[in-house]
C-alpha positions in Angstrom: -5.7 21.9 -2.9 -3.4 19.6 -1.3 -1.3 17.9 -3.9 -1.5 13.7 -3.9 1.8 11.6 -4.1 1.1 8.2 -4.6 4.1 6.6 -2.6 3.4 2.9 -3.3 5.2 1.4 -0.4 4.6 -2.6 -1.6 6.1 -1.3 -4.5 9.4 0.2 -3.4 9.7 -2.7 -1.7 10.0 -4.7 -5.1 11.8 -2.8 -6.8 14.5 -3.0 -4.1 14.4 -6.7 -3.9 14.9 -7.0 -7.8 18.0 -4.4 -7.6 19.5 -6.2 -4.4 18.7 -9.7 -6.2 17.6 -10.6 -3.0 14.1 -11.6 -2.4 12.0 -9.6 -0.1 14.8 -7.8 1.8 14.3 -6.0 4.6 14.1 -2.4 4.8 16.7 0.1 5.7 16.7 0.7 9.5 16.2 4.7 8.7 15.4 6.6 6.9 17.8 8.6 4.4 18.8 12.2 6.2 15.9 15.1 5.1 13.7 11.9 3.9 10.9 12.9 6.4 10.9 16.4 6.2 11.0 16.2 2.4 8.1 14.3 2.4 6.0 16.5 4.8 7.1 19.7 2.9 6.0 18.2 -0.4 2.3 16.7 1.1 3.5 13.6 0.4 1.3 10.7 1.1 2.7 7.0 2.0 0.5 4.6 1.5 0.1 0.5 2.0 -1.8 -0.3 -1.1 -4.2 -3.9 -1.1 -2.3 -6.9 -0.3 -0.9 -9.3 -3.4 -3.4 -12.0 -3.9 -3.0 -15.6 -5.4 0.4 -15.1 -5.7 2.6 -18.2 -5.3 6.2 -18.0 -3.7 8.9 -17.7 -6.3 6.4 -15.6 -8.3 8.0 -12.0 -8.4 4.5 -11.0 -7.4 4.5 -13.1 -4.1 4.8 -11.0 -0.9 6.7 -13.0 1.7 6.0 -11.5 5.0 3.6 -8.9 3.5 1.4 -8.2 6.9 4.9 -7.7 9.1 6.4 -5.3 5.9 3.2 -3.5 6.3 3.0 -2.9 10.1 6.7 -1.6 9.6 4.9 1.4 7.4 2.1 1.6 10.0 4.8 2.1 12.6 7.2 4.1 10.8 4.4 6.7 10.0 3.1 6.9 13.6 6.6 7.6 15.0 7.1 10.4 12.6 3.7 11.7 12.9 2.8 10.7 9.1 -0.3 10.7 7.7 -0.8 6.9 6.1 -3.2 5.8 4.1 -3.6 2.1 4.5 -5.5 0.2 1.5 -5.4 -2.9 2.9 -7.9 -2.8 5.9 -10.6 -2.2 3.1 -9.4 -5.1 0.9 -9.0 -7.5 4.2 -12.4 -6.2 5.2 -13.7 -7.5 1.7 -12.1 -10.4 1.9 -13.3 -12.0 5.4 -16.9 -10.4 4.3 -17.5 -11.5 0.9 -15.2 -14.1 0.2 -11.8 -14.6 -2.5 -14.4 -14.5 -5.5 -15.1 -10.8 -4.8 -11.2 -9.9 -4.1 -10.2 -11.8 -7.5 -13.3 -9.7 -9.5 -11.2 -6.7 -8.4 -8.1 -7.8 -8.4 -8.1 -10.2 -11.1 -4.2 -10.6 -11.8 -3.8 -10.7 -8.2 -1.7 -7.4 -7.9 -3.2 -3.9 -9.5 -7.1 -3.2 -8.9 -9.3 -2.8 -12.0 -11.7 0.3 -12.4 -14.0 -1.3 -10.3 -11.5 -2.1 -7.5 -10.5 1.7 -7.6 -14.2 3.2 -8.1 -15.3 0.7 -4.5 -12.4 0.4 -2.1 -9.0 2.9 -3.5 -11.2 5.9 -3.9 -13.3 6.1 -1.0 -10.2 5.0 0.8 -8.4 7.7 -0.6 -11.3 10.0 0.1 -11.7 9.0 4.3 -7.8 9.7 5.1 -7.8 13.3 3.3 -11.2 14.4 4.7 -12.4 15.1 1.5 -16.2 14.8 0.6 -17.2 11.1 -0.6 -16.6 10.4 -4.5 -19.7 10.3 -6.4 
């Protein structure tokens, strides 16, 4: 069975802003030497998770830029010949189909989906990218 890293890429990225003290930086041009092939050796999985939501700038929440910071991963992962697993076309499909009511019932801090958010959207996500048979 293939073993599943979540490597919460939206998340890195906030963690390196608060140890830089700088918000939203960019990140690093490369990546570290063996970074790649550690990841491939290991089945490890990058992934864009949904997109922050409601969040106001200067909240530490806030993604500045979030779309461009994303399409960095999307890149990235093509040019290594990753596999990615990318959340947020499911959440932005929810959004322009039913509307920010139904984002904010599954998301309702704005940042970390509920059960519900994870049973409808992170699961079968999940599920599509590894070829595995749909959850129940």
């Amino acid at each position: 069975m293939r073993l599943l890293s979540l490597f919460l890429c939206l998340a890195s990225a906030v963690l390196l802003a608060r140890a830089t003290a700088t918000p939203n930086p960019p990140p690093p041009a490369s990546a570290p030497p063996g970074f790649i092939t550690a990841l491939r050796a290991r089945e490890i999985i990058p992934q864009i998770m949904n997109p922050a939501f409601g969040k106001a700038e200067g909240e530490s929440a806030h993604r500045r830029n979030q779309d461009a910071y994303q399409q960095i991963y999307r890149d990235a992962a093509t040019r290594r010949g990753l596999l990615l697993v990318d959340h947020s076309v499911a959440w932005n499909h929810l959004l322009a189909t039913e509307g920010e009511a139904a984002v904010k019932k599954l998301l309702p801090e704005g940042v970390h989906p509920n059960v519900e958010g994870w049973r409808r959207l992170v699961t079968p996500t999940l599920h599509r990218a590894l070829d595995l048979a749909p959850p129940p």
